[in-house]
C-alpha positions as semicolon CSV with decimal commas, in nm:
position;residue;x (nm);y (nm);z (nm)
1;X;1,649;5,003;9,591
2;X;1,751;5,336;9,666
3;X;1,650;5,342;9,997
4;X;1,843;5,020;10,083
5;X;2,160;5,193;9,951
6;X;2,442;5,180;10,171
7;X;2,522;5,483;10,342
8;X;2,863;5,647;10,229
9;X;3,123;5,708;10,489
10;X;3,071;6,125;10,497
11;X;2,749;6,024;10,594
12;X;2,768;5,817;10,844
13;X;3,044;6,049;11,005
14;X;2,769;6,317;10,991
15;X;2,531;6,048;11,161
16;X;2,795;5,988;11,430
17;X;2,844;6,421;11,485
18;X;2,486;6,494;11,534
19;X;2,448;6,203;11,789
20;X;2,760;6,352;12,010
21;X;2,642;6,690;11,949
22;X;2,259;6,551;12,095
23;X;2,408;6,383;12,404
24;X;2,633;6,693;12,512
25;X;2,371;6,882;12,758
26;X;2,230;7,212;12,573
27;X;2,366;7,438;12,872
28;X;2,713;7,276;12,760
29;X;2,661;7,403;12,378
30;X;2,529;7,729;12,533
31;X;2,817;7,754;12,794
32;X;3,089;7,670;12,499
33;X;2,935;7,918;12,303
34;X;2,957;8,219;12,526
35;X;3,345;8,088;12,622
36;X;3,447;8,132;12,257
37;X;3,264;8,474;12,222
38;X;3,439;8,641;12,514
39;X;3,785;8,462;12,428
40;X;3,729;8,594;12,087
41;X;3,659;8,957;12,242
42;X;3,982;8,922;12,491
43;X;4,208;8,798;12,184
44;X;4,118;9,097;11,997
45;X;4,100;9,334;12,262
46;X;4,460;9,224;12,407
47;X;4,595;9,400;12,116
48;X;4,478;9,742;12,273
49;X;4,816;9,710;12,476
50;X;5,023;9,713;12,164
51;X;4,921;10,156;12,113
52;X;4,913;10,217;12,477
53;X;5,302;10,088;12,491
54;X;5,402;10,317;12,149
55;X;5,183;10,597;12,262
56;X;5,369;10,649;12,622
57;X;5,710;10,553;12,489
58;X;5,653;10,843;12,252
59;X;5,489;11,115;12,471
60;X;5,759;11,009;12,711
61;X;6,041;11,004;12,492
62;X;5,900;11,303;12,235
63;X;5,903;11,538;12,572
64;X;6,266;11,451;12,637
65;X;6,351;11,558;12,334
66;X;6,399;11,931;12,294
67;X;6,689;12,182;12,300
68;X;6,731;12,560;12,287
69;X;6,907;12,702;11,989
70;X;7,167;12,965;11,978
71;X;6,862;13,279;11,992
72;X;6,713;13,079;12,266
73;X;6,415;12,965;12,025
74;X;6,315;12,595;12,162
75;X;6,303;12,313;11,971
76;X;6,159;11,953;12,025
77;X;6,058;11,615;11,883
78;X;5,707;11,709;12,031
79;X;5,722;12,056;11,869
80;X;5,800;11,911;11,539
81;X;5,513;11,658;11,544
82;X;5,274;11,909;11,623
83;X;5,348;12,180;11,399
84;X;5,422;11,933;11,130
85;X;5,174;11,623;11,151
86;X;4,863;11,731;11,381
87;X;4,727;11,826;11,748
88;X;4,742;11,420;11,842
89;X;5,098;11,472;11,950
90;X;5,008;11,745;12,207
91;X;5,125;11,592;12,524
92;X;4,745;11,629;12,624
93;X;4,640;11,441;12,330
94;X;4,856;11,149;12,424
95;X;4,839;11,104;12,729
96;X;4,423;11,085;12,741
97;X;4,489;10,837;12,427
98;X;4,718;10,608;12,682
99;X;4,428;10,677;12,940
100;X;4,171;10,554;12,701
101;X;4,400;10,255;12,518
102;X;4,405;10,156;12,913
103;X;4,042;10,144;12,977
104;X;3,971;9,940;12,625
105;X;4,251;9,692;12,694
106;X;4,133;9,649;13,103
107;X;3,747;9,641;12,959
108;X;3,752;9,414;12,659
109;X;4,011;9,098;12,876
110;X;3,811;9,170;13,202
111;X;3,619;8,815;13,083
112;X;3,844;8,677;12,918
113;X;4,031;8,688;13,218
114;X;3,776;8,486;13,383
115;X;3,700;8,229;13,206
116;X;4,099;8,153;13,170
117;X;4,090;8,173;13,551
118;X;4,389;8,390;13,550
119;X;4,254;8,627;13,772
120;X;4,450;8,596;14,112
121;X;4,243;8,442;14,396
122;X;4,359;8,584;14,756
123;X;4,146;8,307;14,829
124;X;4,301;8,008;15,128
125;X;3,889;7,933;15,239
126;X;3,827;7,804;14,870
127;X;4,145;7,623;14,790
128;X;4,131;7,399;15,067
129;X;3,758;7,300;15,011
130;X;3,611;6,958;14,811
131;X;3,583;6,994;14,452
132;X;3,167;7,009;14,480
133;X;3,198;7,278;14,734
134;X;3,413;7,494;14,529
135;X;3,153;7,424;14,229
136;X;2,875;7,545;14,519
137;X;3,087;7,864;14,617
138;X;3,098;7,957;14,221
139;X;2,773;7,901;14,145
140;X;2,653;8,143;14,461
141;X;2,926;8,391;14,393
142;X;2,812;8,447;14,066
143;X;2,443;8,414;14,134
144;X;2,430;8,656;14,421
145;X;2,775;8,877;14,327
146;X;2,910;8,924;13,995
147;X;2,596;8,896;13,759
148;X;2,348;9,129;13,961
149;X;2,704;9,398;14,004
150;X;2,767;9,343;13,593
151;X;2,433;9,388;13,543
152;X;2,401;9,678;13,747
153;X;2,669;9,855;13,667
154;X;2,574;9,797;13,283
155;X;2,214;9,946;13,356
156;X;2,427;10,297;13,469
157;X;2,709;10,315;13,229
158;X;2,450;10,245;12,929
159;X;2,280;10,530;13,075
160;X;2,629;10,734;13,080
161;X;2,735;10,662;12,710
162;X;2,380;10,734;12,573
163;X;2,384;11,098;12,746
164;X;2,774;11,199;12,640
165;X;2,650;11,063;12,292
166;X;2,389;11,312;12,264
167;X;2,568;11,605;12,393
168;X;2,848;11,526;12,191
169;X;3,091;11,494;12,502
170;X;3,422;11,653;12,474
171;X;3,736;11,648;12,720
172;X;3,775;11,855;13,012
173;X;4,045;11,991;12,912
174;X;4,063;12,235;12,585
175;X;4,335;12,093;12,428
176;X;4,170;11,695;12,527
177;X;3,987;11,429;12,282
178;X;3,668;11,424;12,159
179;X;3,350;11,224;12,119
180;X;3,437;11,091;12,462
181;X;3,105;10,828;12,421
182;X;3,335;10,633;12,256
183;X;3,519;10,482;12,546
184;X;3,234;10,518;12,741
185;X;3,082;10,257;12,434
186;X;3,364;10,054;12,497
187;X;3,319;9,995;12,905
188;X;2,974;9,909;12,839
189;X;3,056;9,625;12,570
190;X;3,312;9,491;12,809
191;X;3,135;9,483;13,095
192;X;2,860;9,298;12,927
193;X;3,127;9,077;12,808
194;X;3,231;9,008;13,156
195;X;2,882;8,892;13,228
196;X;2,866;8,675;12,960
197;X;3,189;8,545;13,074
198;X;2,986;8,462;13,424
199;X;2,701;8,329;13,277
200;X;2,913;8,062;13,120
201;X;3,111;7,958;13,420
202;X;2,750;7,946;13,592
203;X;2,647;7,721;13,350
204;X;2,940;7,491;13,413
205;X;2,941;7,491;13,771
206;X;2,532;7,385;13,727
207;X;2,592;7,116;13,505
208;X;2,846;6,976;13,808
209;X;2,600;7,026;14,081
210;X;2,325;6,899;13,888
211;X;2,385;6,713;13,601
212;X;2,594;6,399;13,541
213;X;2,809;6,337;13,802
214;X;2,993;6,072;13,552
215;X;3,033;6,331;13,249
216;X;3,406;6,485;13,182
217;X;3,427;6,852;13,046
218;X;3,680;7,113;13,044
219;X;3,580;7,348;13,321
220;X;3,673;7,722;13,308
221;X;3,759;7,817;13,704
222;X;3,754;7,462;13,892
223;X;3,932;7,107;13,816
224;X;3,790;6,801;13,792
225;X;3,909;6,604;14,164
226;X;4,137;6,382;13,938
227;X;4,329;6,703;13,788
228;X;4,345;6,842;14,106
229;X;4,722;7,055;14,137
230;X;4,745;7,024;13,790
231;X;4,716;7,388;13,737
232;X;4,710;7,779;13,896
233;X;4,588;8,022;13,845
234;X;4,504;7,901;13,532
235;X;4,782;7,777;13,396
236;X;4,965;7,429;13,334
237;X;5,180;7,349;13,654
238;X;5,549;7,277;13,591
239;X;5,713;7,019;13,801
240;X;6,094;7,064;13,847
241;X;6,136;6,723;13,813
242;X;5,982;6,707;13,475
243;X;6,117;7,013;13,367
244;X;6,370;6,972;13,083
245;X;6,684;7,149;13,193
246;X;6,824;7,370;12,932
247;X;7,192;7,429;13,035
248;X;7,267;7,025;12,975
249;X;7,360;6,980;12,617
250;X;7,086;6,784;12,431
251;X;7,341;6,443;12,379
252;X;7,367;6,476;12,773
253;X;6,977;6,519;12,850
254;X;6,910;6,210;12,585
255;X;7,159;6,014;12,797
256;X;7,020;6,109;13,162
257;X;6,662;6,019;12,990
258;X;6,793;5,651;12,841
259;X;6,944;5,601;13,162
260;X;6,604;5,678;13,392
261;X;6,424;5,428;13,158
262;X;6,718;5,129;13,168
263;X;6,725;5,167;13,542
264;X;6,335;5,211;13,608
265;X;6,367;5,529;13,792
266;X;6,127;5,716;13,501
């Protein structure tokens, strides 16, 4: 009766899902995971570079502003801010603001980075080697290098933003920012992120050493030997050939295109 029903569609979809979802490897699932958690931190820490731009424009610009009246009293964009609006104007103020906007921003894409492979390689050894010994010089480059320096460096700069948390760390200078933990808070966090950002790229390049030679992902810092030149540095490679050329009026470029096709030179 109603066990011999006929299952709906939704469910057998949802039957379909959680079989794909079983055959994809757990350190896949695991490695996806961590991708979209640092992307999601780079994303969101990108935007970091949006306040360090208006904050130097203005100290820069704020500084070049000033003028001497007729009693030889001075007078200045800066001047006005600070007397008028608050001590974050002092050209001290800003400038340790750019300073820390800088650190936040470098901190928070350092991963993201990564795992876009956007980071340049000065690298001729790697780029002429076979696809599995790339995947080998990964794997042992984040095995031996980047996860025990992340993780060391992590142990020390926890260490750092706990103490300037308890004393309450202020600037060196006087006139500087406070609570300078913060930014110290921030490093940390990002530098963790970073790691996370090699331990999914290390899960990657040991599902291609070890797992199914026969199973297709999308990989973070190699390419598949089939997609090989199909990218650098992380990005889609543009062929002139291919590329549309944007000085031809469009009638022109549809015509060129018709006439590849009619003659079989597309």
């Amino acid at each position: 009766m109603a066990e011999n029903a006929p299952a709906t569609a939704p469910a057998v979809a949802a039957d379909d899902r959680d079989r794909v979802v079983e055959d994809i490897p757990f350190a896949l699932r695991l490695s996806e995971r961590l991708r979209k958690f640092v992307d999601f931190v780079g994303r969101w820490g990108s935007w970091f570079a949006l306040p360090m731009i208006l904050f130097t424009v203005l100290d820069v610009i704020a500084r070049k502003i000033a003028w001497l009246d007729d009693d030889g009293k001075l007078h200045g964009l800066q001047i006005f801010l600070v007397r008028n609006v608050g001590r974050m104007f002092e050209s001290t103020m800003l400038q340790e603001l750019e300073w820390h906007f800088h650190a936040a921003l470098f901190a928070l894409v350092l991963g993201y980075g990564y795992i876009h492979n956007s980071h340049v390689r000065v690298d001729l050894i790697r780029e002429n080697l076979a696809f599995r010994k790339q995947a080998w010089l990964e794997f042992l480059g984040i095995t031996l290098f980047l996860l025990p320096y992340t993780a060391c460096i992590v142990y020390f700069s926890w260490g750092y933003a706990v103490t300037s948390y308890e004393m309450n760390e202020i600037s060196a200078s006087t006139v500087g920012l406070t609570h300078r933990w913060i930014i110290k808070s921030v490093l940390v966090f990002g530098l963790i992120t970073a790691g996370i950002a090699g331990i999914a790229v290390w899960l990657q390049a040991a599902l291609v050493l070890f797992g199914d030679p026969n199973r297709r992902f999308p990989l973070m810092t190699l390419e598949w030997p089939e997609e090989r030149g199909s990218k650098i540095e992380g990005k889609e490679r543009v062929k002139l050939d291919d590329a549309v050329d944007s000085t031809v009026a469009p009638d022109e470029r549809a015509k060129a295109l018709a006439s590849k096709i009619l003659t079989g030179s597309e």
